[in-house]
N, C-alpha and C positions, 0 to 999 in steps of 0.2 A: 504494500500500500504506500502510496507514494505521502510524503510529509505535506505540499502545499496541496490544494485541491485545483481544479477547474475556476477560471476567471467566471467570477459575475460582471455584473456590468459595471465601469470604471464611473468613479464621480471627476472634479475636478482635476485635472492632469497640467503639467507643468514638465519642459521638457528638458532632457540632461543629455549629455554625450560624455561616454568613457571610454577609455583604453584599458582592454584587458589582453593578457596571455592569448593566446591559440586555443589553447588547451580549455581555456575558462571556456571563451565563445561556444566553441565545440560541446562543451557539455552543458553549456548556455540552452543553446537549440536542442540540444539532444533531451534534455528535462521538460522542457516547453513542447517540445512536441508527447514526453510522455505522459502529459496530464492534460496535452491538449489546451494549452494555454500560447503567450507568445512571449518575447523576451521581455516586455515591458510589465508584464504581469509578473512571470518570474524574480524577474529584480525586486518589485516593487514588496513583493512579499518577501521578500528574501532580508530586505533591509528592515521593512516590521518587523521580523521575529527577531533581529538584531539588533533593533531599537529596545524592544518587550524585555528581552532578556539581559540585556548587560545593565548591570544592577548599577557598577561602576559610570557608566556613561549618565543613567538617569541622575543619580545625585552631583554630578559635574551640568547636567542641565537645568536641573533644580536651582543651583548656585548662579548658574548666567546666562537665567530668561530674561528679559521681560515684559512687561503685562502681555505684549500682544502678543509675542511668541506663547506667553501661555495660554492666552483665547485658541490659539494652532495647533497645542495639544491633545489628542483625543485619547483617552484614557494612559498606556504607556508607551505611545506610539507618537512622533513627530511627524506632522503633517506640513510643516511650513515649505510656502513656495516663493517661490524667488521673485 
C-alpha cells in the first residue's frame, strides 16, 4: 500500500521550480505514476508530511512567524505562498 494516496482536487496553487538528482526525478515519476497522481501532487505531499512531522522545524517556526504567516498555517502544515 502505497504511503501518499491518489490527488483530490488541488485548492490554491503557487508555482516553484527545482533541481533534483536523476535519480530523484526518476522515482519522482515513477511514484506519481504508482498512485496515479503527478509530480506536483507528489511533492506537495511529500513536503506536508515533512512539515507534520519535524517537530524541530515547527518550534523554529513557532519562534519566526508572524501574525500572517500564522493566519497560513493550517493545522501542522505551512501553507504560505509567495
Amino acid at each position: 500500500m502505497s504511503i501518499l494516496k491518489a490527488p483530490p482536487k488541488q485548492s490554491k496553487n503557487a508555482m516553484i521550480q527545482v533541481r533534483v538528482e536523476e535519480h530523484i526525478k526518476i522515482n519522482l515519476d515513477k511514484y506519481a505514476e504508482f498512485i496515479g497522481g503527478n509530480q506536483a501532487y507528489v511533492v506537495s505531499e511529500a513536503l506536508k508530511l515533512l512539515f507534520k512531522r519535524d517537530d524541530e522545524f515547527k518550534r523554529w517556526l513557532g519562534e519566526h512567524s508572524t501574525n500572517s504567516t500564522q493566519q497560513q498555517i493550517r493545522g501542522d502544515v505551512l501553507t504560505k505562498t509567495a
